[in-house]
N, C-alpha and C positions, 0 to 999 in steps of 0.2 A: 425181327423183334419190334420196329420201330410201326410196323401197317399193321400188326396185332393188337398194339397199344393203340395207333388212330383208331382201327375199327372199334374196339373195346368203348374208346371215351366217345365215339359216336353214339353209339348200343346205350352207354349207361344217358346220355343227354336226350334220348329219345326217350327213354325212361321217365327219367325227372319231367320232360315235357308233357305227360301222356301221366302221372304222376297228379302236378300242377293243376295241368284242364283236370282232371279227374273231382279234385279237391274242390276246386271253384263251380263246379256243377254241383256238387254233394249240397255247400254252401248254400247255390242260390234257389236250390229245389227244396230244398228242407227250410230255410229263412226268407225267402225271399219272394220268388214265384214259383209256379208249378201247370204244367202244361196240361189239358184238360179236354174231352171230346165229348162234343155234345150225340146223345142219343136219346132220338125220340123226336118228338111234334112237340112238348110241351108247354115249347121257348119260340114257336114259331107266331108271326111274320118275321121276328127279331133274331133268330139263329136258327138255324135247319139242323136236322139231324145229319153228322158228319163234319161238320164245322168244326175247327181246334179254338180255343182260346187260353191264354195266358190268364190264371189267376194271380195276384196281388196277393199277398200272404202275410206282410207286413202294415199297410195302412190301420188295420184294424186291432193294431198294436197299439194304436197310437189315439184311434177315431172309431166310437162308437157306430156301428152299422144306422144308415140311415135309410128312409123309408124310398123307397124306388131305386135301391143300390139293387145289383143285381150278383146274387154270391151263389158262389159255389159251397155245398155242407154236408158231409156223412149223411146220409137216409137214415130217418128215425125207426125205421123198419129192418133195413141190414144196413150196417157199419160199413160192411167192403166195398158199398158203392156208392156214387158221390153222384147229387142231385144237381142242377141250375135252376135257379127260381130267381121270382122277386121278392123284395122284402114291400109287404101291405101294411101291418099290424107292426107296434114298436111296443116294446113292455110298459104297461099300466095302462094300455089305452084298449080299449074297447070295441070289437068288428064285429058288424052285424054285416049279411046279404041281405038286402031289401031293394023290391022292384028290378032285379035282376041288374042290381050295382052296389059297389064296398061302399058302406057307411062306415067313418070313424068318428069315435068320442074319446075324448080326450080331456085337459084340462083347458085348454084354448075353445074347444068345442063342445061345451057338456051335451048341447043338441044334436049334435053330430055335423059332420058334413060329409058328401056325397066324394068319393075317391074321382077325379079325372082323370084317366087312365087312356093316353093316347098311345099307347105301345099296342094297348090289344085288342084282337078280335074282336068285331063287334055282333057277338053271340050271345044269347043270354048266360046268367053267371048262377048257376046251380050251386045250392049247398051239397055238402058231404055228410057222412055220418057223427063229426065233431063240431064245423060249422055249417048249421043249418038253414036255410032260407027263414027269416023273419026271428033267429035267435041271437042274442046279443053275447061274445061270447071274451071274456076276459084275457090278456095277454100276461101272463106273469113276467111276474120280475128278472131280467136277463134271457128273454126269450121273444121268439119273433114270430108273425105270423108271415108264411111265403106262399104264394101263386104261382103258378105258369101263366104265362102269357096269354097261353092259348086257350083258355079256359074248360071248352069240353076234350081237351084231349090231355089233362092233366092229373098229376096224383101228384096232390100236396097238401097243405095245414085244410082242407075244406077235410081231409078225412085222417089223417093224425095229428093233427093241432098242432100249436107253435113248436118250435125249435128253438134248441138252448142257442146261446152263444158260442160257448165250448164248441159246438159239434160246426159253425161254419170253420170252411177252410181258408176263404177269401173272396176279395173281390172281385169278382170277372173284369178284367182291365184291358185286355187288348186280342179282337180277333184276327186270326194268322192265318186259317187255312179255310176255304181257297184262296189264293193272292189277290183274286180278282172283288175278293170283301174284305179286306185288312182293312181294320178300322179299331179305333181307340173307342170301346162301349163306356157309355156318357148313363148315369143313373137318371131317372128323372128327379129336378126337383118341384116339391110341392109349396 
């Protein structure tokens, strides 16, 4: 009787253990971070297709998305699948493509100024069907305009326009896979 009860209170302590991690995953994938695989070119010199990264899922609880964060957001297109862009355009501010680079206007810049943009490929920067080459095109309120990196091998705000708030997931905060690129992604600031 007495090696039915050890194995028993074994049995139920693995349980509980297996129980415990269970619970604290649930926790830190739904509140906290959430594990994320980049597909495609869109995000390239900066993350290759295959790459894993860690979203941040809290910061922006707290902290307005800022302009060269780089977040992860439901596709304005389908829902079930989740995009990596950057953030260009901030709500009330104004992006034109002109001379094949982001102009923003703002309230600091009513004349605009020219985006510096050392992350990306240096290719010319084509409009889309929403933002167009030499149109100036408005940000509303609680929504963002995002880029890929890579400029001609992207689908983003150049052809369905900003994105709400609501729909980002989080911050890209830390690449994980392969080991041989783990690195903590740093937004640019402007």
């Amino acid at each position: 009787m007495g090696e039915k009860t050890s194995i028993l209170a074994i049995f139920i302590d693995i349980i509980e253990t297996v129980v415990v991690a269970a619970a604290i995953f649930v926790v830190l994938y739904i509140f906290l971070i959430q594990p994320h695989e980049v597909k495609g070119a869109s995000m390239e010199p900066n993350f290759y297709d295959g790459q894993y990264i860690l979203t941040d899922k809290i910061t922006y609880r707290f902290n307005k998305p800022q302009r060269g964060d780089v977040i992860v957001f439901k596709s304005p297109t389908n829902p079930d699948v989740d995009f990596i862009k950057r953030i260009i355009g901030l709500p009330g501010e104004k992006v034109e493509i002109r001379n094949d680079h982001i102009v923003i206007y703002n309230s600091e810049h009513p004349n605009g100024f020219t985006l510096t943009e050392p992350y990306q490929i240096t290719e010319p920067i084509s409009g889309g069907s929403y933002l167009r080459d030499g149109k100036k095109v408005e940000v509303p309120a609680d929504s963002y305009v995002v880029l890929g990196d890579n400029r001609t091998h992207s689908y983003d705000s150049r052809e369905w326009g900003p994105i709400t708030r609501k729909s980002i997931i989080g911050k890209a905060w830390l690449r994980y896979w392969p080991p041989n690129k783990i690195s903590i992604i740093k937004g640019i600031t402007y």
